[in-house]
C-alpha positions in Angstrom: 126.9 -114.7 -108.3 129.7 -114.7 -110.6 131.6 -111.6 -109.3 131.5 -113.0 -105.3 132.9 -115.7 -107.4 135.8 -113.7 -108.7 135.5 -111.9 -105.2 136.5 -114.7 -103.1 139.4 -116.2 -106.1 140.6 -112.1 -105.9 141.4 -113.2 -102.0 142.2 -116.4 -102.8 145.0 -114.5 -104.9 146.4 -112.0 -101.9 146.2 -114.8 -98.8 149.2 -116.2 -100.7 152.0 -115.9 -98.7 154.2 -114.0 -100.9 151.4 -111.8 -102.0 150.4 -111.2 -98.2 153.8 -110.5 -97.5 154.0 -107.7 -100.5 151.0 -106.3 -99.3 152.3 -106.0 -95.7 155.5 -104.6 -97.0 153.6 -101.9 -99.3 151.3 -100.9 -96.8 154.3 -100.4 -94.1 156.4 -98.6 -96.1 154.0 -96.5 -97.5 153.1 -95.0 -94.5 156.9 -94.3 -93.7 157.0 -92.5 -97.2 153.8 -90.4 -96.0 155.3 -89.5 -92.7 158.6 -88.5 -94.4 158.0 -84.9 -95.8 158.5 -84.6 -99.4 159.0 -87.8 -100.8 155.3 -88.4 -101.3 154.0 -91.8 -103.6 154.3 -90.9 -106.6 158.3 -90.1 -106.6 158.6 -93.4 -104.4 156.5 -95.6 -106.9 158.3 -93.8 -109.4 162.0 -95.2 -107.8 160.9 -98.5 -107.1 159.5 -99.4 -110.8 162.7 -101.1 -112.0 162.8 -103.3 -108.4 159.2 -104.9 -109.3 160.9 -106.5 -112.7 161.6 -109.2 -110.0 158.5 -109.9 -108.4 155.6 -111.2 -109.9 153.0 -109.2 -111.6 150.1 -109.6 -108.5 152.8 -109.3 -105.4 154.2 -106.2 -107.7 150.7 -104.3 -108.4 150.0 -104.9 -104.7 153.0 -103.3 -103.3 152.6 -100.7 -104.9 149.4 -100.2 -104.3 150.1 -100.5 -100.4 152.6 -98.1 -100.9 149.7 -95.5 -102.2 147.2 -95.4 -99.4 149.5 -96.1 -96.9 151.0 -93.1 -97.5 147.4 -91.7 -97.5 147.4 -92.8 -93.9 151.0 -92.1 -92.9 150.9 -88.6 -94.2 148.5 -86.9 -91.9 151.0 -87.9 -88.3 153.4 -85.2 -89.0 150.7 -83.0 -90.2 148.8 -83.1 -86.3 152.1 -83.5 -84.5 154.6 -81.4 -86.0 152.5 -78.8 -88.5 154.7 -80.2 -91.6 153.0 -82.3 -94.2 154.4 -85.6 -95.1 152.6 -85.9 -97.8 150.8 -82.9 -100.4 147.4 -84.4 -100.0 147.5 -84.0 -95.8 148.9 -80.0 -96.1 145.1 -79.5 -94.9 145.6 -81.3 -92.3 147.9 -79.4 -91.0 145.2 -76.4 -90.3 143.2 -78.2 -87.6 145.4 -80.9 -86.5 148.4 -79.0 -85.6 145.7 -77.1 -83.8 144.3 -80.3 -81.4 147.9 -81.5 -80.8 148.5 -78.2 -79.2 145.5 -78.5 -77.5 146.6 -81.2 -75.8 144.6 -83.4 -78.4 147.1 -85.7 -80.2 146.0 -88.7 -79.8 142.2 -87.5 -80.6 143.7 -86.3 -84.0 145.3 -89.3 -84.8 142.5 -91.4 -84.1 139.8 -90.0 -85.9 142.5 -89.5 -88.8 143.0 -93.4 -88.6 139.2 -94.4 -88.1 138.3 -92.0 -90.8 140.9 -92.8 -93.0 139.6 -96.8 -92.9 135.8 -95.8 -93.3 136.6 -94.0 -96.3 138.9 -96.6 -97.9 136.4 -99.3 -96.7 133.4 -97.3 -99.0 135.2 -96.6 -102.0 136.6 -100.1 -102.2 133.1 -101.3 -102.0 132.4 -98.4 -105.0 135.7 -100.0 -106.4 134.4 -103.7 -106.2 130.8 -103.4 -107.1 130.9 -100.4 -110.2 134.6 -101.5 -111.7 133.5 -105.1 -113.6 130.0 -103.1 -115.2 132.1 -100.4 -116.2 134.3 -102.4 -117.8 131.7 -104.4 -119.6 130.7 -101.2 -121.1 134.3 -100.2 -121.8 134.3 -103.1 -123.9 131.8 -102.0 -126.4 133.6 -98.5 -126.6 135.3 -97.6 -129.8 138.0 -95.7 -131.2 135.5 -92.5 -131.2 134.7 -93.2 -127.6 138.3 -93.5 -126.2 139.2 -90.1 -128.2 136.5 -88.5 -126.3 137.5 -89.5 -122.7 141.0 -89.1 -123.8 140.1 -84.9 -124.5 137.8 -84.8 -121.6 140.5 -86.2 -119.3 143.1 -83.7 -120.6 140.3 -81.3 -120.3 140.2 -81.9 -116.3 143.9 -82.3 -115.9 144.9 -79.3 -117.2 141.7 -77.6 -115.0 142.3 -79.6 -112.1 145.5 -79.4 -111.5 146.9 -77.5 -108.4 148.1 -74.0 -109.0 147.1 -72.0 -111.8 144.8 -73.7 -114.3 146.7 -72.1 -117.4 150.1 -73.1 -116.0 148.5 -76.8 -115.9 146.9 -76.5 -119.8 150.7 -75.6 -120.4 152.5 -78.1 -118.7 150.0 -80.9 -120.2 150.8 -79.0 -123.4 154.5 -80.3 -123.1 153.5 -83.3 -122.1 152.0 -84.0 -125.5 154.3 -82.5 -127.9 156.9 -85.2 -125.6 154.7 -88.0 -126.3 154.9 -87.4 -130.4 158.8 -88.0 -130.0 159.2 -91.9 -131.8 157.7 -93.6 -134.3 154.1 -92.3 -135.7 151.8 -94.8 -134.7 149.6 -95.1 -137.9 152.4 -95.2 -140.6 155.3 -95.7 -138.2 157.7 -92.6 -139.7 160.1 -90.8 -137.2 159.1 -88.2 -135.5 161.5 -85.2 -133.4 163.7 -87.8 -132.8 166.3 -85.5 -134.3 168.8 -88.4 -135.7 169.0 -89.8 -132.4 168.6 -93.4 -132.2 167.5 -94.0 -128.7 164.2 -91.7 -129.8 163.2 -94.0 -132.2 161.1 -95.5 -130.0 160.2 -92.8 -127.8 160.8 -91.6 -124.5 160.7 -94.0 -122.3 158.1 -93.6 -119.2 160.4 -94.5 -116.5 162.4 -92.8 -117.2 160.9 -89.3 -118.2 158.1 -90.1 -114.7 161.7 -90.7 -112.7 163.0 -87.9 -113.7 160.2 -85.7 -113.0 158.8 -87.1 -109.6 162.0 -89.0 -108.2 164.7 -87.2 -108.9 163.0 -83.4 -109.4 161.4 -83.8 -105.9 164.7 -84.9 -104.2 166.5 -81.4 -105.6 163.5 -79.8 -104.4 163.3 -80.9 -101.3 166.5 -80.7 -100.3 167.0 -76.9 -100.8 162.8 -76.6 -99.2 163.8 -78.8 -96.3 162.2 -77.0 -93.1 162.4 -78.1 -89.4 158.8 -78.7 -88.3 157.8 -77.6 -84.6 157.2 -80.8 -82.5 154.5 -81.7 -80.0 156.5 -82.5 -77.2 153.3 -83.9 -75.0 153.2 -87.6 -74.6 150.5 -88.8 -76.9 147.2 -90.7 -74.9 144.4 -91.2 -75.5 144.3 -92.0 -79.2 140.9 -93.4 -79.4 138.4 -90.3 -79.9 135.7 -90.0 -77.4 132.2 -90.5 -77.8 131.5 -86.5 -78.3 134.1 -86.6 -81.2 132.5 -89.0 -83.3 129.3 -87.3 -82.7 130.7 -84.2 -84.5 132.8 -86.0 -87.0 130.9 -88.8 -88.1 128.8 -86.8 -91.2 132.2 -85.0 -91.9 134.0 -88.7 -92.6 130.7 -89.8 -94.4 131.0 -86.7 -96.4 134.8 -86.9 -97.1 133.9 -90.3 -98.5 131.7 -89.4 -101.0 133.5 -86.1 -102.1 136.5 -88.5 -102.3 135.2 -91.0 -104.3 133.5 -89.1 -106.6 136.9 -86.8 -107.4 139.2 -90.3 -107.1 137.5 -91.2 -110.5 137.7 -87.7 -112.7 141.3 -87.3 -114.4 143.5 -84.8 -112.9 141.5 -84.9 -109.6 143.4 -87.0 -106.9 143.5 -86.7 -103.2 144.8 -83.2 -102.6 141.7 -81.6 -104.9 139.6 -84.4 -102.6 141.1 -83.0 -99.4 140.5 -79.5 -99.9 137.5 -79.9 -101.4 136.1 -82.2 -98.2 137.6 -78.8 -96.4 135.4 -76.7 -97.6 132.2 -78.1 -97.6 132.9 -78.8 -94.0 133.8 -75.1 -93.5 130.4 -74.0 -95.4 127.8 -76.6 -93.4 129.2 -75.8 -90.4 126.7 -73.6 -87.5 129.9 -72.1 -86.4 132.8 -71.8 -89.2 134.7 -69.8 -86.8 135.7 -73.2 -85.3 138.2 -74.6 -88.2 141.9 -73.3 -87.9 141.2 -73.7 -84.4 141.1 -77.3 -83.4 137.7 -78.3 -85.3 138.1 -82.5 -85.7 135.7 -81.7 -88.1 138.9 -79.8 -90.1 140.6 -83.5 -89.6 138.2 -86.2 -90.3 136.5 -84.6 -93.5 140.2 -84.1 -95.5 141.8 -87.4 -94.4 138.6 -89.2 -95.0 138.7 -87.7 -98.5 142.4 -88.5 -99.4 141.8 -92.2 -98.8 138.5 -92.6 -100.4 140.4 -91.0 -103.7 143.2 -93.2 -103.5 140.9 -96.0 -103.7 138.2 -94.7 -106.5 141.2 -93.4 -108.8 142.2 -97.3 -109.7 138.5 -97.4 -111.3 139.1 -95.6 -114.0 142.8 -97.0 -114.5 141.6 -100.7 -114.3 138.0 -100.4 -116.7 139.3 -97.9 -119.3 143.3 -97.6 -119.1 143.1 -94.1 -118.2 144.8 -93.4 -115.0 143.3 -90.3 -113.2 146.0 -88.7 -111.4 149.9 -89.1 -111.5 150.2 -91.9 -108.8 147.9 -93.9 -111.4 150.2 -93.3 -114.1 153.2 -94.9 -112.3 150.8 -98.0 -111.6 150.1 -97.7 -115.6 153.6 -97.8 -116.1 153.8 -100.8 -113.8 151.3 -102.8 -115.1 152.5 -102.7 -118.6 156.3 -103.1 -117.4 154.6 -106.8 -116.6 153.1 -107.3 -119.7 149.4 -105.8 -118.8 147.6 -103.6 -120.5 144.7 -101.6 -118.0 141.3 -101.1 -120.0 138.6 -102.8 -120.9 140.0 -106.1 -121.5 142.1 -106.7 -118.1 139.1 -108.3 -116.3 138.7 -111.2 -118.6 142.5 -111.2 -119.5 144.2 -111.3 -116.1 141.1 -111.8 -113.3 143.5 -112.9 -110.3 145.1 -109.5 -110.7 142.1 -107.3 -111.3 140.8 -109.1 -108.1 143.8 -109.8 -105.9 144.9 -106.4 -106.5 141.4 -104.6 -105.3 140.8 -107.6 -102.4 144.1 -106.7 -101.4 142.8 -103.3 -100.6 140.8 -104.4 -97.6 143.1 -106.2 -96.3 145.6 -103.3 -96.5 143.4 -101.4 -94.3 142.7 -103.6 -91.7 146.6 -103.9 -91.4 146.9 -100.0 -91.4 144.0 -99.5 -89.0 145.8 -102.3 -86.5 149.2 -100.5 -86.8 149.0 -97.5 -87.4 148.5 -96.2 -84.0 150.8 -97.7 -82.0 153.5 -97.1 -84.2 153.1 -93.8 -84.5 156.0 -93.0 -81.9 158.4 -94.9 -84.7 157.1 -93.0 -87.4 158.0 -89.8 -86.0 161.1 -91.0 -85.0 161.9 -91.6 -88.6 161.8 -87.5 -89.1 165.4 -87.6 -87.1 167.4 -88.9 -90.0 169.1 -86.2 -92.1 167.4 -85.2 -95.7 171.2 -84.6 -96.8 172.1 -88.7 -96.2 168.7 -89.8 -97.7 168.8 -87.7 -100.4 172.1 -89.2 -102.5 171.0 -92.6 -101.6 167.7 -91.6 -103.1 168.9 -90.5 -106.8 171.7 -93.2 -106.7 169.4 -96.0 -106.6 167.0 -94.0 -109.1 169.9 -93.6 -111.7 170.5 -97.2 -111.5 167.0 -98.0 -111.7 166.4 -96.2 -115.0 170.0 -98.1 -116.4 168.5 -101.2 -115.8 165.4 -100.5 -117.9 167.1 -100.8 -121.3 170.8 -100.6 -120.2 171.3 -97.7 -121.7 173.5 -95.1 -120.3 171.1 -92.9 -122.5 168.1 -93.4 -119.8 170.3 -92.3 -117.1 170.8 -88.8 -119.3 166.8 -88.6 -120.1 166.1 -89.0 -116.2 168.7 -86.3 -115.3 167.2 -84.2 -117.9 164.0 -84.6 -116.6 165.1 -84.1 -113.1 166.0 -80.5 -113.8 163.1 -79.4 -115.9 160.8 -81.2 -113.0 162.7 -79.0 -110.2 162.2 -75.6 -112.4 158.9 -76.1 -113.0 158.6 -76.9 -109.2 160.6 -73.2 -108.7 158.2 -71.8 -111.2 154.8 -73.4 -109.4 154.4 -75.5 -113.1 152.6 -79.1 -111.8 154.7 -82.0 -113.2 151.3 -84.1 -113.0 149.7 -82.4 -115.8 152.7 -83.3 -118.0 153.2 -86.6 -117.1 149.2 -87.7 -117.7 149.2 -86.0 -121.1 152.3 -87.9 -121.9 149.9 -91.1 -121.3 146.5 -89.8 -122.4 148.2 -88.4 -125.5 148.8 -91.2 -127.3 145.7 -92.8 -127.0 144.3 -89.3 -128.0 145.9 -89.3 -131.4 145.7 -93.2 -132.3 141.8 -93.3 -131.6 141.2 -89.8 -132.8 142.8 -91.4 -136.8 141.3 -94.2 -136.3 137.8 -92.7 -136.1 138.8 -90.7 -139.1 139.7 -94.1 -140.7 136.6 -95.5 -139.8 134.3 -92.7 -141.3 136.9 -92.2 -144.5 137.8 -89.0 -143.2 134.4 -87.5 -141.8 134.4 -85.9 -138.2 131.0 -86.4 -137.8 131.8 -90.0 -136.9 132.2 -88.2 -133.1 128.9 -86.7 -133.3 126.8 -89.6 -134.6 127.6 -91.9 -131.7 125.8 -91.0 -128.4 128.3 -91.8 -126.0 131.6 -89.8 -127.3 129.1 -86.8 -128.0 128.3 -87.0 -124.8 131.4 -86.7 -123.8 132.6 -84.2 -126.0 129.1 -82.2 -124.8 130.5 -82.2 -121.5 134.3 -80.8 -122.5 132.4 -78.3 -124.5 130.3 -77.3 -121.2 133.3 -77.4 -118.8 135.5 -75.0 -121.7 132.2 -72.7 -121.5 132.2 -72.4 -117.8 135.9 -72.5 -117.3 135.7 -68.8 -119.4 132.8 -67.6 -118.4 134.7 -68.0 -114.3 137.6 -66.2 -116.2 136.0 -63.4 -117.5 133.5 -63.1 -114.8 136.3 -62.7 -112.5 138.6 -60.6 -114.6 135.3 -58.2 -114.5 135.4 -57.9 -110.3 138.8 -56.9 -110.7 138.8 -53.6 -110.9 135.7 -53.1 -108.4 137.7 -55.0 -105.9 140.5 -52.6 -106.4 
């Protein structure tokens, strides 16, 4: 009885007028972002941190929020109409939408991609609302040994998870830890690679370093990757599916659900690992694979339906433990505690209209994305006229003077550049820039529970053994290392007999 309590105050919180006017902003603009190719959410979150220093924590948390699965919802229009991705998690999209829409069967795409899209948010808020408060309640009795434990598993998966090469990911998380020991130790407080520099003292700062490596990295990247996209030139009808469609897509969104709620919540999995996932499993239980790449709705309603039921489950995690699970999530870390939060176990009973406006204003979100989504689709596309060369300058500008008005510090604006070419080489190298940036947050809370432990036990490590739920944990790292080589050497050994 107490959480529909806390249910009906979290809506209570986002029928405010300002906060209802954040949300519609957020969810508005974050489908432009996800129509736009390139920019994506986590490079626009990234750009607008410094704005929400003048908006209040809820209407803040909720913007940006909207801005996330919006562009979950935006993303997939440009993917059916004009084979170009606005956003990385719709790129599988692109396979049997693009087909329909040259079909003839635009507005077919669209609508499943919409219908499915609110289905699958609608389920893993519900996940969101209903396993988020226990979790946290256990959260609460974790301990240092505990928190070391999901720290190493989570680097474990996003180094695994990541897209691309899983070695290149184990690498780039590398760097993001050795970064994260630049400042002040946080046990004895001593300097640390801060190389006489005085802005290190304290460390890098997030903003900046995430700004730099989404904002302004994507940005140079996309502007010498900008590609024309082949447009559907048919008039779009017809955008409601027909009866026979939802016949043959209604397990696939079900399924995309569940695959994308239950990836949402690992570390380093996210809506693109969701979406290609959902692919797959369509691909395999279908009677006639042959279909997808050729116009299967099947191909459309399983990916999209994954990507938005990830982009909901991955705030559980983020909220209950203070672990964000992909790179979106640690731009809404970096948000939270740029107002004065701190996600984990403690947020719940610390700042309640948050916790609960933030995930009531999900559903509301939806409904408004559902509602316009469709018929603005013709605007949305129009958006795809402006040049990349007139948006791009305006783009870093405002990100520069962001980042100054952090610390005001002309140092920041230096750190952000810096990071803005190692982000765009290790884009031109295929390094992901997520791994880095979540082992930048996860590291820290790494190496302050992992001495703490040891403090704890007077120096023993079997401190991590003796308590059931961090060996557990650690049981499962160990499993997931096992596997991960036995895949390795397994297919190091096919090799040469596929040669």
């Amino acid at each position: 009885m107490d959480s529909i309590t806390q249910i009906i105050q979290g809506f209570s919180v986002v029928l405010e007028p300002v906060n209802l006017m954040y949300c519609f902003i957020g969810v508005i603009f974050g489908t432009v972002v996800g129509v736009l190719p390139g920019l994506g959410p986590t490079a626009t979150i990234a750009l607008l941190l410094p704005v929400t220093y003048v908006i209040p924590p809820e209407a803040a948390i909720i913007m940006l929020a909207g801005i996330y699965y919006g562009a979950m919802y935006g993303g997939s229009t440009t993917s059916i109409l004009m084979d170009l991705p606005g956003e990385a998690a719709s790129v599988i999209t692109c396979y049997d939408g693009y087909q329909m829409a040259r079909q003839g069967r635009a507005g077919a795409a669209l609508g499943i991609s919409a219908i499915g899209s609110f289905i699958a948010g609608t389920i893993a808020l519900v996940g969101l609302t209903f396993i988020a408060p226990p979790l946290a309640a256990i959260a609460i009795r974790f301990g240092p040994p505990e928190f070391f434990a999901i720290a190493v598993l989570g680097l474990m998966l996003v180094g695994s998870l990541s897209g691309g090469s899983p070695v290149k990911g184990m690498v780039s998380a590398a760097g993001g830890l050795l970064l994260a020991c630049i400042g002040q130790d946080p046990v004895y407080g001593t300097l640390r690679f801060s190389f006489g520099i005085i802005e290190l003292s304290g460390g890098l700062e997030f903003a900046a370093l995430a700004m730099g490596l989404f904002g302004v990295a994507e940005i140079i990247y996309n502007y010498e990757h900008t590609e024309t996209g082949r447009r559907i030139a048919a008039k779009l009808t017809d955008l409601w599916p027909t009866l026979q469609d939802w016949r043959q897509a209604r397990w696939a969104v079900l399924r995309g659900s569940i695959i994308g709620f239950v990836i949402g919540v690992l570390p380093g999995g996210g809506a693109v690992i969701s979406s290609l996932m959902a692919y797959a499993v369509e691909k395999r239980v279908a009677k006639d694979p042959s279909r997808f790449g050729k116009g299967a709705i099947e191909g459309v309603a399983a990916p999209e339906a994954a990507n938005n039921a990830a982009a909901g489950s991955s705030f559980i995690p983020l909220l209950t433990l203070g672990i964000p699970a992909n790179s979106v999530m640690a731009m809404m870390y970096a948000a939270l505690l740029l107002h004065g939060v701190q996600p984990g176990p403690f947020m719940l009973a610390e700042h309640p209209a948050l916790f609960w406006g933030v995930i009531d204003s999900m559903y509301i979100g939806n409904i408004i994305l559902l509602i316009l989504n469709l018929p603005l689709v013709g605007v949305f596309v129009q958006l795809l006229k402006l040049r990349y060369s007139i948006l791009a300058p305006i783009a870093i500008l405002i990100s520069l003077v962001g980042v100054y008005s952090i610390n005001n510090s002309t140092f920041e604006i230096g750190v952000i550049l810096f990071f803005g070419v190692l982000g765009y080489l290790m884009r031109k190298f295929s390094y992901d820039t997520g791994p880095m940036v979540l082992a930048f947050v996860l590291g820290p809370i790494m190496e302050k529970a992992f001495r703490q432990s040891l403090l704890m036990s007077n120096g023993s490590f079997t401190i991590f053994v003796e308590r059931p739920i961090s060996l557990s944990i650690l049981a499962l790292v160990v499993f997931l290392l096992v596997l991960q080589l036995y895949r390795t050497m397994t297919h190091k050994r096919q090799l040469p007999l596929a040669g």
